[in-house]
N, C-alpha and C positions, 0 to 999 in steps of 0.2 A: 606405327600401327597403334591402332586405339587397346588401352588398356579399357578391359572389363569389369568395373568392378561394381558392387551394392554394396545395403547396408551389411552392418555385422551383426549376427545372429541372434545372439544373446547383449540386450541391453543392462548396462552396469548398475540402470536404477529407475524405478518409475517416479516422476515427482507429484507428490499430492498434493498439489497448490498451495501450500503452508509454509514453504521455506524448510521444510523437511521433506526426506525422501523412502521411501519404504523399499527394502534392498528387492533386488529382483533376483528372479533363480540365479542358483549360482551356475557360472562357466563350467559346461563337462569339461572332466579330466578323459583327453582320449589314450586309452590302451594302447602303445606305441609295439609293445612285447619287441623290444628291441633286443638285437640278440646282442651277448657280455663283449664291450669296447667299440659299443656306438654309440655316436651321439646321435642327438633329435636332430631330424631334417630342420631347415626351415622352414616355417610358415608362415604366408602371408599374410597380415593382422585384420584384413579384409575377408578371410575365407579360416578361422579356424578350424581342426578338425572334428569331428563328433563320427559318433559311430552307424548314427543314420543318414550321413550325408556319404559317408563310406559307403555301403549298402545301397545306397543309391546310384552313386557312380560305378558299382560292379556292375548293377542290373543295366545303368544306361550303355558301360563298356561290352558288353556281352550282345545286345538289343540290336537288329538288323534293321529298324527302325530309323535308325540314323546314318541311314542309307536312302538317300532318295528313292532307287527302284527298290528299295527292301532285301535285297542280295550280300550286303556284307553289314559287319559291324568294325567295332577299330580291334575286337578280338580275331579277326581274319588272318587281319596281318601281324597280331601279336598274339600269338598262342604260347598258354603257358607251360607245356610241355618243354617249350623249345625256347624255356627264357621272356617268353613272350617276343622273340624273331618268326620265323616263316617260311625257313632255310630254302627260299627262293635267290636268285640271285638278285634280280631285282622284285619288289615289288608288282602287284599286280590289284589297280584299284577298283569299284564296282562299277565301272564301263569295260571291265576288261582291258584297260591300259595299261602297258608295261611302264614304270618307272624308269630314272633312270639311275633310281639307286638304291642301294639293299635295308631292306627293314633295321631298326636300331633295336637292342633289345633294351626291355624297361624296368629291369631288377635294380632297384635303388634308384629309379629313373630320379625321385626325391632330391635325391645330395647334389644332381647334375648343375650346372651354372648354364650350361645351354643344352638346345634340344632339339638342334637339326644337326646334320652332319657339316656346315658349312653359314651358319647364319647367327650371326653373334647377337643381333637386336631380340631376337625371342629368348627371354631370359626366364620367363616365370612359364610354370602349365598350363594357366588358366589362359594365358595367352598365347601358346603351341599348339591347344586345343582347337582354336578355328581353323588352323590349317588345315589339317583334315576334313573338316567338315564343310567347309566353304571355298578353298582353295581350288581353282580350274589350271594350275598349270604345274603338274599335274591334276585332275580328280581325281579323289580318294573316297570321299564317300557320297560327294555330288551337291551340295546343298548351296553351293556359289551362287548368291542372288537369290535365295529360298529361304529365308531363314522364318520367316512368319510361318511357313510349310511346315516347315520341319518343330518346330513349338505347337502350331496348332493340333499337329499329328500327334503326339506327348499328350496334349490337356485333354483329348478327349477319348482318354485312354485312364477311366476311375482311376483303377489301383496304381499305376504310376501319378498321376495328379496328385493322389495322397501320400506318398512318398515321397515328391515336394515339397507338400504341407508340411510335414514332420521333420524333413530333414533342414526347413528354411522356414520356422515358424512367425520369424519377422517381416517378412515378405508382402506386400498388398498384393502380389501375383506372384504365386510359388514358383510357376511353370516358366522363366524367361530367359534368354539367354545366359544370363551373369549367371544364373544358377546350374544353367544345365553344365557351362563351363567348367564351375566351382565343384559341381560336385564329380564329373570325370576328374580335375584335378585331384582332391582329396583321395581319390580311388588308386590314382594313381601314386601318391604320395605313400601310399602303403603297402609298396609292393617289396617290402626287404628283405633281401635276401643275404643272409649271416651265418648258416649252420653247417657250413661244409668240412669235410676233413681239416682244410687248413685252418678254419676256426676254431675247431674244436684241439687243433692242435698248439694255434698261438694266444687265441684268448679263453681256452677250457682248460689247459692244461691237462691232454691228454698225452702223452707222449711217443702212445703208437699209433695215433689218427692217421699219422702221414708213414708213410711207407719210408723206408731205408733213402730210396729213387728221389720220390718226390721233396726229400728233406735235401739230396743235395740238388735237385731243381730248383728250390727255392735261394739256397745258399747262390745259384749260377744268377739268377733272376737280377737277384740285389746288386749282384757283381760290376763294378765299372769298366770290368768287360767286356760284358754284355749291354749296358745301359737301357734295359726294361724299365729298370726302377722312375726312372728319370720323367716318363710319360705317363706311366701306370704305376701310381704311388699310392701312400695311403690306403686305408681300411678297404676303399671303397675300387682300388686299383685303377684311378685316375688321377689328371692332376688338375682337373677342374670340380671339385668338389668343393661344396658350400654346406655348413651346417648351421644350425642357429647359435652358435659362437664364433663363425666365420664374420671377420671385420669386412674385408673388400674380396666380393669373390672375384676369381679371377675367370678368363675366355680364355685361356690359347689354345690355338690352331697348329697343324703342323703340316709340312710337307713328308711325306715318307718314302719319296723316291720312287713312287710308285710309279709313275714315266716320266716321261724327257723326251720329247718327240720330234726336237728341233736340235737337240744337245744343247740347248739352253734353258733347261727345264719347264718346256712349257707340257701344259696335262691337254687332255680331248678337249676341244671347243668344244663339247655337248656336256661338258661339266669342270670346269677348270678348279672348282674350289672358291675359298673365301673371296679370290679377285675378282669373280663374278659383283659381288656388291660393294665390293670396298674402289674399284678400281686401282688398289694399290698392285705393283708389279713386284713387288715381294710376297703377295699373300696368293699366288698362283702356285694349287695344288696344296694348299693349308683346308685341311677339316679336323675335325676335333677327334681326340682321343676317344676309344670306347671304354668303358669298364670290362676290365678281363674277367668279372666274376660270372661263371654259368658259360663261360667261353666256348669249354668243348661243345656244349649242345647248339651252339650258334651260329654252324657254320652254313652259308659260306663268308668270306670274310672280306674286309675293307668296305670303302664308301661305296663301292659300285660292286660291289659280289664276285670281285674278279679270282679271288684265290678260295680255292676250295676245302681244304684242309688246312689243320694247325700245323700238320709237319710241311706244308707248302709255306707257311706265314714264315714257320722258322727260317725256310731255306731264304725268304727273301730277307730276312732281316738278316743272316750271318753272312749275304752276297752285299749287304751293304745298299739294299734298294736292288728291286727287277732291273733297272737299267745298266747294272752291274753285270747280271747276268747275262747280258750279250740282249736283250731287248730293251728298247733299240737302237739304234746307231751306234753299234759297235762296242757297248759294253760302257760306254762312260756314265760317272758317274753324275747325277745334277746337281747346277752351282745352287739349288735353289734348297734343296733336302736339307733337315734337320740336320744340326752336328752332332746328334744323337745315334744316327744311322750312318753308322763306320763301317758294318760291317765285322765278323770276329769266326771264328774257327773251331768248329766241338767238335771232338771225339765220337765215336758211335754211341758210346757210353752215357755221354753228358747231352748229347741228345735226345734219347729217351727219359733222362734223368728231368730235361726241363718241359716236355712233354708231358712226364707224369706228375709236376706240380701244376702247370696249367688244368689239367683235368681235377687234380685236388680241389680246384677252386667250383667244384659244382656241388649244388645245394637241391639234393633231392626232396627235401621238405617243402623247399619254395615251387618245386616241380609241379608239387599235388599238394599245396594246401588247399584243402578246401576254402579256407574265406576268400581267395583269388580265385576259384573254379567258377564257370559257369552255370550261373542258376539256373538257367534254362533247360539245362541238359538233363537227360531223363536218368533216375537212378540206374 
């Protein structure tokens, strides 16, 4: 797939035909307000950030515009109440097609290494960003084969035109694809979320943020037990997280036992996983980890919306995988499943305990901050 990219925004000098250069503004410093023991996402040295390219990309994220019939925008399916998920089970784009799989949510979408549930080559936003908007199998927001449409509809629309200008003042055409990409990336690059209980617990040094429960939830989490930690590591509660001090970011995918339909581990032919493009017959039922953070508001859960609550996710991961649990063919387990999903045994006790760290992990300021809310919406 074709990378999108233009010039960069700010030039490091303009030359006065003298053999001297006369410095040119200096590169904005963008306000990251990162919250204490993160680091900077990375960024693309083609799209840095600024605070009008930001602002840009809210109003373009929010905008039903970029919807061919004018019916959705990509806030439809990512509401930030809800994490920015949708708590549909699957998907539902603006023809009214169901998907065939459950909205991702996009709190630190930033640090992700990838950005489909199943597709390792979309590595950056700027290039996740077309799918949605040009992608027919399925449509999401309709623009496949449109795209002069959907630009021309933007430039002749003043006050968005000028909030291209401004946000891309190096531009000989503010309004063009590379930009409109760029600046839903950026928008989305700023979506952190850091200030939950368990934050405030392990990097505020608050010591009664977390509850009695949730402290030994966290303790069960880490456990090689349990092996949570193993998939969902790290600040960002993933193990494919890249920061701008990451050397080689990593992709792994995982099988999670989620079916076995043959007793050979194979998943629905209406969605097998990574083996769909890889044709490798090890990566049948491999999709990528989510980020646990904001999880309780997120449900329902997995790649296709199949489990409905956290305490249905736990029961499948302490069954060792659903196919464990006697769905289907008889309870066996798949040769194909992570060595991670053993399967393990909690008390009453310790199952609420890990239940209510999961829930610790929700960031009610990222809920409702306003600079991620919808400017459209009426006070």
């Amino acid at each position: 797939m074709k990378r999108w990219a233009g010039l960069l925004v700010v030039a490091a000098g303009v030359s006065t035909g003298c053999g001297e250069e006369t410095p040119g503004p200096e590169p904005e410093v963008y306000d990251w307000r990162l919250p204490t023991g993160f680091p900077k996402p990375r960024v693309p040295a083609d799209n840095p950030m600024t605070a009008a390219k930001v602002e840009l990309g809210r109003r373009l994220f929010y905008d039903t515009r970029l919807s061919l019939n004018g019916t959705q925008s990509c806030a439809s399916c990512h509401q930030q109440a809800l994490a920015f998920t949708d708590a549909k089970v699957h998907a539902v784009g603006s023809t009214g097609a169901s998907h065939r799989r459950n909205a991702q949510g996009l709190g630190n979408v930033g640090y992700f290494t990838s950005f489909t549930w199943a597709n390792p080559s979309i590595g950056d936003l700027e290039l996740q960003v077309l799918t949605p908007l040009f992608g027919t199998e399925p449509v999401e927001l309709g623009f496949g084969g449109r795209q002069e449409e959907l630009l021309a509809r933007l430039r002749q629309d003043a006050d968005t035109a000028a909030r291209f200008a401004e946000a891309f003042p190096g531009e000989a055409e503010p309004v063009s694809l590379a930009t409109l990409t760029r600046a839903l990336a950026s928008f989305e690059r700023a979506l952190i979320s850091g200030n939950s209980p368990y934050d405030r617990y392990v990097y505020g040094g608050q010591v009664d943020a977390l509850s009695t429960s949730a402290k030994r939830g966290l303790d069960l989490f880490m456990s090689e037990r349990l092996e949570c930690h193993h998939c969902h590591s790290g600040f960002n509660f993933v193990d494919a997280t890249v920061t701008e001090q990451t050397a080689a970011p990593i992709k792994p995918f995982h099988n999670t036992g989620l079916y076995n339909e043959d007793g050979k581990g194979s998943y629905p032919a209406t969605d097998p996983g990574v083996v769909e493009l890889t044709g490798n017959p090890e990566d049948m039922g491999r999709f990528r980890a989510s980020s646990l953070r904001n999880v309780a508001v997120t449900a329902p859960y997995m790649h296709d919306g199949s489990i409905a609550t956290l305490s249905e996710v736990l029961d499948h991961y302490a069954a060792g995988g659903k196919a464990r649990m006697g769905l289907p063919e008889g309870g066996q387990a798949s040769p194909l499943q992570s060595g991670f999903v053993r399967g393990f045994t909690l008390t009453a006790q310790e199952r609420q305990d890990v239940l209510a760290f999961l829930e610790s992990l929700t960031d009610p300021e990222f809920l409702s901050d306003p600079r991620f809310s919808n400017p459209f919406a009426s006070p």
